[in-house]
N, C-alpha and C positions, 0 to 999 in steps of 0.2 A: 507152136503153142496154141492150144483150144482158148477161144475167147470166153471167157467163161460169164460173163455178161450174156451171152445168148447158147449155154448150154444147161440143160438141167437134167438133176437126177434122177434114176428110176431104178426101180427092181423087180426083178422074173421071181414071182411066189406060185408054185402047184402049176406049171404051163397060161400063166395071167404075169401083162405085164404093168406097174403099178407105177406110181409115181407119190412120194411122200407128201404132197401138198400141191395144191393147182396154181403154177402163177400169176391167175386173173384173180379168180375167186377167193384165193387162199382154203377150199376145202380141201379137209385132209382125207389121204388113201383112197386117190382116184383112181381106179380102172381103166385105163384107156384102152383107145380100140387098135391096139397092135400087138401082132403076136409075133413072139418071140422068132418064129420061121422066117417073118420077115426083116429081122433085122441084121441076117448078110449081105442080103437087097439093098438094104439102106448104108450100109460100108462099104459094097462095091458102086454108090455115086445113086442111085436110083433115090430122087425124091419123094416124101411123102406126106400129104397130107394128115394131119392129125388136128381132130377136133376134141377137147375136152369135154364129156357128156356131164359135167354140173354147170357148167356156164354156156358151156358153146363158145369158146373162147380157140381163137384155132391158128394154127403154126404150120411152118412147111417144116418136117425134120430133113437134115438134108446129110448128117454123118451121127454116123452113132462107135460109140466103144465098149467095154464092158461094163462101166456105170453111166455113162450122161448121153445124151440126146442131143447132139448140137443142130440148131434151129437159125431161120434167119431172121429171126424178131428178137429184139432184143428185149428177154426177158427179166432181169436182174437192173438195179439203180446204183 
């Protein structure tokens, strides 16, 4: 079962992969810096730095599926 406490949502729009709101900052429809190419990388076990460019707020993703990014920082209260 995905701990969903430390996974968050995201969506692939026009080859950009987005995320509906930042869980530092709370800005909405950020852009982050990963692209969709890498996220079979990141399901066969390949860790990944991710920085959010409104905060600079930053996570290791470490599995992803077809909607959520599971991270090892626990993002959710």
């Amino acid at each position: 079962m995905i701990p969903f406490d430390r996974a968050w949502p995201y969506e692939i729009m026009m080859g950009d992969v987005y995320v509906s709101e930042c869980p530092f900052c709370h800005a909405d429809n950020v852009l982050i810096p990963l692209k969709p190419s890498e996220l079979p990388d990141i399901r066969d076990g390949k860790k990944k730095l991710l920085v959010f460019p409104c905060c600079y707020g930053r996570v290791s993703v470490i599995d992803a599926d077809a909607d959520y990014l599971l991270t090892d920082t626990r993002l959710r209260r």
